[in-house]
N, C-alpha and C positions, 0 to 999 in steps of 0.2 A: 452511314446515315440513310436515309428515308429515300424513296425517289420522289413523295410526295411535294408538289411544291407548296400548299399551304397546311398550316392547323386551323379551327376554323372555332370559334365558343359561341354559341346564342347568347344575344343578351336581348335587352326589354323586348316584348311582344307588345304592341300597340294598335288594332285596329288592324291595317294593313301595309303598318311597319315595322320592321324587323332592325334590331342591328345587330351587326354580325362584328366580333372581336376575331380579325385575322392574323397569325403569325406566320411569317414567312419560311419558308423551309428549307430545306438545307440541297434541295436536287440542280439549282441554280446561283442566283445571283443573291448577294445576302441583305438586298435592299430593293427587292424585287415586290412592286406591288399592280394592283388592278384596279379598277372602277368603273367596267364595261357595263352593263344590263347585260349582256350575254354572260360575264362572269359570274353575275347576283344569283343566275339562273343556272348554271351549274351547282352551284355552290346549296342553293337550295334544294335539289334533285340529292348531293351528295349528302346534305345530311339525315337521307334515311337511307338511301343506298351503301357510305359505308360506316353505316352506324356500328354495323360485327366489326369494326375494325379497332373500336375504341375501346375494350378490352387491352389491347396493345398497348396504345398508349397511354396508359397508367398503371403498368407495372413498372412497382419500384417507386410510385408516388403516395402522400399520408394516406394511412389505410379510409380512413374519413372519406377524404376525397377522390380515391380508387372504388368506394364503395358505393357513394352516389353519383357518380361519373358513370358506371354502370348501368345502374337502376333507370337513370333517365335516356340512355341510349338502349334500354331495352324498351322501353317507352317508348322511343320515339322509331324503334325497331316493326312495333306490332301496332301501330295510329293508323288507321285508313289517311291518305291523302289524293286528293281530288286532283293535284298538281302530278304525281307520279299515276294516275288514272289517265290522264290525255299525254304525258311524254314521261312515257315507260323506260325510255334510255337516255342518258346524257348525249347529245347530237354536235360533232367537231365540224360541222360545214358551215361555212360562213352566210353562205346564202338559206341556207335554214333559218338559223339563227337572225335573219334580215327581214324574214320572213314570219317568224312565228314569237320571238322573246320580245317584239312589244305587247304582246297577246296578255303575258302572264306578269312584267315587269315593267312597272310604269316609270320611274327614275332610281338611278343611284348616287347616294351622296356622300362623300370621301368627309367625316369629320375630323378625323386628327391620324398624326404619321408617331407610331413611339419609337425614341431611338434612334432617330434617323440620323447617322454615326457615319464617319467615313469605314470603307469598306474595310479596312485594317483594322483599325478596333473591332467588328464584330467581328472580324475573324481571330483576332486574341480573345473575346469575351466566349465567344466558341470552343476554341481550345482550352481555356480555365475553367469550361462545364464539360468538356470530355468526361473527365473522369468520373460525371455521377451515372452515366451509364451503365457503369458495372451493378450499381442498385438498382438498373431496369429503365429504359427511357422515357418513363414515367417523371423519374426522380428528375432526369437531364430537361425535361419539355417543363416542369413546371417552372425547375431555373431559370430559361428561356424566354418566356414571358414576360420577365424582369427587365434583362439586359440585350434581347435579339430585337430586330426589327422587328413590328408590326404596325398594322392601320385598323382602323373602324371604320365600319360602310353603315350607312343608312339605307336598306333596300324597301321600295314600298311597290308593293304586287299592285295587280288591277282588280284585285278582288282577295277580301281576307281570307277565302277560303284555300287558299296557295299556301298559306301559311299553317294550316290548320296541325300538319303531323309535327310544327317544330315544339321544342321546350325548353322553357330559359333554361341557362348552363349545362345543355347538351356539347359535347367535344367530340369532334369528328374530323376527322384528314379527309385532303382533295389533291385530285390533278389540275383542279379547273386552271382553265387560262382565258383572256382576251380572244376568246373566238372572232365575232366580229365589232368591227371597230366602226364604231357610226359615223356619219359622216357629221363633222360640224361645220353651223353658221359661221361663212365669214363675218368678225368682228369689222362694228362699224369706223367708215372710213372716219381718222381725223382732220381738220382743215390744214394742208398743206403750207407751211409758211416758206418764204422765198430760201433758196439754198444759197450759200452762198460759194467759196471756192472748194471744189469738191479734191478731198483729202484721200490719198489712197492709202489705204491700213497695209500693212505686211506681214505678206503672209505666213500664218503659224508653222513654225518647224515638226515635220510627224516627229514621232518619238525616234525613228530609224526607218532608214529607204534605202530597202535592200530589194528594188523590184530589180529583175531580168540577171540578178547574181547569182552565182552558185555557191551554194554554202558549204564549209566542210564538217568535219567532227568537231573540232576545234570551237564553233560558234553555239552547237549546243550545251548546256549543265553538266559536267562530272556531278558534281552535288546535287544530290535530288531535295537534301534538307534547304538549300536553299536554291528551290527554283527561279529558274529567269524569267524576269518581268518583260515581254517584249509586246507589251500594247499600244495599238495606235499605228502599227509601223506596217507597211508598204510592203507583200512581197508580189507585186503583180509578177506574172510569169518568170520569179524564181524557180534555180531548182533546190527543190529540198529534200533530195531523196536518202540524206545522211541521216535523219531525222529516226529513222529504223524503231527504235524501240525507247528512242527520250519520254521519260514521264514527267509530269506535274508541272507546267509551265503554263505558264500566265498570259496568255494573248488576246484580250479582249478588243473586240473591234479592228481586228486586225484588216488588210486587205489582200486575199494571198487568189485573187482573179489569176485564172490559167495559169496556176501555178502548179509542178509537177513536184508532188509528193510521195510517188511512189516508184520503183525501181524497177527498169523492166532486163531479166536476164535470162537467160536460157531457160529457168524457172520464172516463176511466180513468188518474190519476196514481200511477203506481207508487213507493211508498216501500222507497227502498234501505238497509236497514240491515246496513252494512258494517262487518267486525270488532268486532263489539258482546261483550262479556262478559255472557252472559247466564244463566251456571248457576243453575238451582234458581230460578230465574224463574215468577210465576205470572201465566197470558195466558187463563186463564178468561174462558170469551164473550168474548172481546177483538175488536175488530174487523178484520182481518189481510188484506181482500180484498186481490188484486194486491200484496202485501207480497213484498219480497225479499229474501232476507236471503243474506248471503255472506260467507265467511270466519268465522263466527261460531262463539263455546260459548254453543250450546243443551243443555248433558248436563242431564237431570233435569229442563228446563221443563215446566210441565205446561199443555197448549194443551184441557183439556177445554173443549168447544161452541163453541171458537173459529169465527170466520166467518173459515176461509184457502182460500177460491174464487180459483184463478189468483192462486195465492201461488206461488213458486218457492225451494227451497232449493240453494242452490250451493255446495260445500264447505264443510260447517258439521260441526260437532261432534255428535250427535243421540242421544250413549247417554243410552239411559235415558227420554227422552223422552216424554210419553203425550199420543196425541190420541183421546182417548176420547170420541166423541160430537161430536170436531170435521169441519166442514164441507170436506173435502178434492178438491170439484169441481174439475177441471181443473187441479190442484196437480201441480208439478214436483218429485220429489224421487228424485235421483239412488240406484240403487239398492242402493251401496254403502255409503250412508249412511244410507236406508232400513231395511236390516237389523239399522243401530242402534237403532232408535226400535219403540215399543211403537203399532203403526197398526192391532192386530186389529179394536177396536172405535169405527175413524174412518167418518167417513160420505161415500160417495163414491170413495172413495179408488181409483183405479185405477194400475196400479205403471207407474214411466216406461219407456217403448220401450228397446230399445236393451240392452246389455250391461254389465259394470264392465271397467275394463283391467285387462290380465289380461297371460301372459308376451309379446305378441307388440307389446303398447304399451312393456313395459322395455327388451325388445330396443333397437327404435327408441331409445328416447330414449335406451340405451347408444351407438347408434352414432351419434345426434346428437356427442355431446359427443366422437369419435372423427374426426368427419370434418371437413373441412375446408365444406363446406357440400350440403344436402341439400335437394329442392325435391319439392313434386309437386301436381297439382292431377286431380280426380274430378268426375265433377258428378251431379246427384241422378238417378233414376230414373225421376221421375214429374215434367212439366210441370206447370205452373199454368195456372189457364184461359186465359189470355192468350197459354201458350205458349211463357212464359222457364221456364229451369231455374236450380234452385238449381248453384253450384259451390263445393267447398272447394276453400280454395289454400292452401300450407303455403308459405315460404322467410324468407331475412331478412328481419328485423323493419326496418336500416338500409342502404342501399346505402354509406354510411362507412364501415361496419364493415371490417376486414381480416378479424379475427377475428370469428366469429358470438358473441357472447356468447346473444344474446337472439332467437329466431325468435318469426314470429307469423303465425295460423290464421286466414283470413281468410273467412267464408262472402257470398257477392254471387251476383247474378242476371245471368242473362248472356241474350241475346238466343236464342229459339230456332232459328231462320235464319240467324243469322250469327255466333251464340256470340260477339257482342260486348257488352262490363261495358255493362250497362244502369241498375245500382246497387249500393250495396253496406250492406250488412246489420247486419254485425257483426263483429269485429275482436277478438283477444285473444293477449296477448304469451305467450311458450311458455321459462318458463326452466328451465334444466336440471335437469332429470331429472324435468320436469312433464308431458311428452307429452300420459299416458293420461290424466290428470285435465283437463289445459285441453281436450282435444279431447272427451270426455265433456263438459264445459263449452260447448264449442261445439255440439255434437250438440244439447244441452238449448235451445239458443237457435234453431233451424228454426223458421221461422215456421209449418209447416204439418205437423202429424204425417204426413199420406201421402207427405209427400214426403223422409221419413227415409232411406228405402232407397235409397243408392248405385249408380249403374250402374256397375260395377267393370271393367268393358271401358273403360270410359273413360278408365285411371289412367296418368295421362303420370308419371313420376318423373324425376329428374335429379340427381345426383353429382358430388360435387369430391372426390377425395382420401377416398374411402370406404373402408374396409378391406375391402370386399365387392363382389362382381362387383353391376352393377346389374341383373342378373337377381334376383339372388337378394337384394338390397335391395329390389324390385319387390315380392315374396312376405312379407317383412317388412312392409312399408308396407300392404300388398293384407290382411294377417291381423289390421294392428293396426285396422285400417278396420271391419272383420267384427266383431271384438271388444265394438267400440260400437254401428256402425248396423245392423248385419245380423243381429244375432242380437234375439230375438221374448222 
């Protein structure tokens, strides 16, 4: 799925109202919504910033409407707007945002919620539209529509001219999120009528209170098909260090303050927490060294004083997020998803190398899925003291395959004298239309930050049945490369 959190449709233009048809997305919560004016105002920036991105999603949807879904994002691709003339970039600070989105956003209004379904149902009505993916996510997004959560907003600017590059039934994806949250009027006081014998309620049971216990194997999932639901539940300064490599577990809103999740032994053993549900999670002083976590919803955990030294996050979910006062030494976190989380006042923290993909990674991964099969390998820039160089290699994932369903990015050390495999590193499959993201994903795994930088003279490419002369497949490959390592 997407990391995007929403899908976002123009509907009526009105003077200087818009309403916007929002679908919620698949990087978080499946009943996740907004109604900030800092949202409104993302959301308007976004849809001419990623207007190139709507090409995507509508492959594999009716050719009709693949054709003028198009048309109108190329439209609204090349509009002068007066609005992206004074804020050139989407801004994640709150105090920006305090400062400047009543300028261009005068109110937002929430008209209607569709679907709004307990969490379980959408996540079967999700799984029974998996499979139109294989037709392109196109086909899956316009299902989606039907039976996923979404809302309508009424957003009305302080001047029409804000509005000027939109066009009804434009379709474009967002990161936006709830940057800042305005302050509201206290509701007025009611007249107090006399109490009478004051009743004490009792107190609700958490789901599970397992603070200050040690957990063993035994407590986490053998079965990953059906992972453990443990939300609500208490691990204040647990240990959970057994936890090592459990995927896909359900923990929302958990409490795991100064709780030690990682293992400390004569080494460094890294705890991989894969696919975890982890919204609104609280990891207060938690102990997180070398922690990893991937594929995860982290939206709204709150990581203050956490110890995350040489923690890595990989395609995780991060709106909303605050590491306020947490320990972010040598922390990996890609900066796409960066953008989402609230890191003003983390400690440490320096932002990961490298770029987000951007148009030159969609290209590729359009003409992956166009060609009959595509190869190339680069090697890094800078030797290691010894004298080998790193190399990326990109081609089929199987030599079985007829058809490539599944490529895979392979980073290895090669001999500096003889540029013979001397090892190999790290390995990750590349399914379609995931390019920019697994190669971002690989980039984050270089063992050595200096040796980020590509020698781009080095970049062999090769073609089967390309639509594209392999020159100019060469310059696709050679931009999308730049996009991640080359850029500072």
């Amino acid at each position: 799925m997407s990391s995007d959190c929403y899908y976002v449709r123009v509907g009526t233009l009105e003077g200087k109202s818009v309403t916007l048809h929002c679908l919620t997305g698949f990087a978080g919560g499946m009943k996740d919504y907004a109604t900030t004016r800092s949202f409104a105002l993302l959301l308007l920036i976004d849809a001419r910033k990623r207007a190139d991105d709507t090409p995507d999603l509508v492959r594999g949807a009716p050719k009709e409407v693949a054709k003028l879904r198009k048309a109108l994002a190329k439209k609204v691709a090349k509009a002068r707007s007066p609005l992206l003339d004074e804020v050139s970039w989407p801004r994640y600070k709150e105090d920006w945002h305090a400062e400047n989105t009543p300028r261009y956003i005068q109110r937002v209004k929430l008209l209607e919620r569709h679907n709004d379904l307990h969490e379980w149902k959408l996540e079967k009505a999700r799984a029974e539209l998996s499979p139109l993916q294989d037709k392109g996510f196109g086909a899956f997004l316009e299902a989606a529509w039907e039976r996923m959560h979404g809302f309508d907003l009424q957003v009305e600017v302080t001047d029409a001219k804000y509005l000027a590059h939109l066009v009804e039934g434009h379709l474009f994806p967002t990161t936006a999120f709830d940057v800042w949250s305005e302050p509201k009027a206290a509701p007025p006081k009611k007249a107090q009528e006399p109490k009478g014998p004051r009743m004490q309620k009792p107190a609700a049971a958490p789901k599970g209170n397992y603070a200050g216990m040690a957990l063993d194997d035994s407590f986490w999932p053998a079965n990953v098909r059906k992972p453990r639901d443990i939300s609500g539940s208490n691990f204040q300064q647990a240990n959970l260090t057994t936890v090592v490599r459990t995927p896909y577990v359900k923990a929302l809103e958990c409490d795991f303050t100064k709780a030690k999740m990682t293992r400390k032994t004569t080494w460094d053993l890294d705890t991989y927490i894969i696919g975890w549900k982890l919204r609104g999670s609280l990891f207060r002083g938690a102990s997180l060294k070398d922690a990893v976590f991937s594929d995860c919803d982290l939206s709204h955990c709150d990581f203050t004083g956490a110890d995350l030294r040489d923690a890595t996050f990989m395609t995780n979910n991060l709106k909303g997020a605050i590491f306020k006062g947490a320990n972010l030494k040598n922390a990996l976190i890609p900066p796409e998803f960066a953008r989402q989380a609230n890191l003003e006042e983390a400690k440490n923290y320096s932002p990961a190398p490298g770029g987000a993909p951007g148009a030159q990674c969609r290209a590729l991964s359009r003409l992956l899925s166009q060609s009959k099969e595509i190869s190339f390998e680069v090697h890094s820039a800078t030797p290691d003291a010894e004298g080998n160089r790193s190399k990326l290699s990109f081609g089929r994932s199987s030599d079985d395959e007829k058809r490539i369903r599944v490529y895979r990015i392979s980073l290895l050390s090669t001999d500096g004298d003889t540029d013979e495999l001397s090892d190999s590193h790290f390995s990750i499959d590349v399914e379609a239309r995931k390019f920019g993201s697994r190669l971002r994903e690989m980039a984050d795994s270089f063992p050595e930050p200096q040796r980020w930088k590509l020698d781009l003279s080095t970049l062999t490419v090769r073609s089967r049945g390309a639509p594209i002369a392999t020159r100019a497949l060469k310059d696709i490959v050679r931009g999308a490369l730049v996009e991640i390592f080359n850029e500072s």
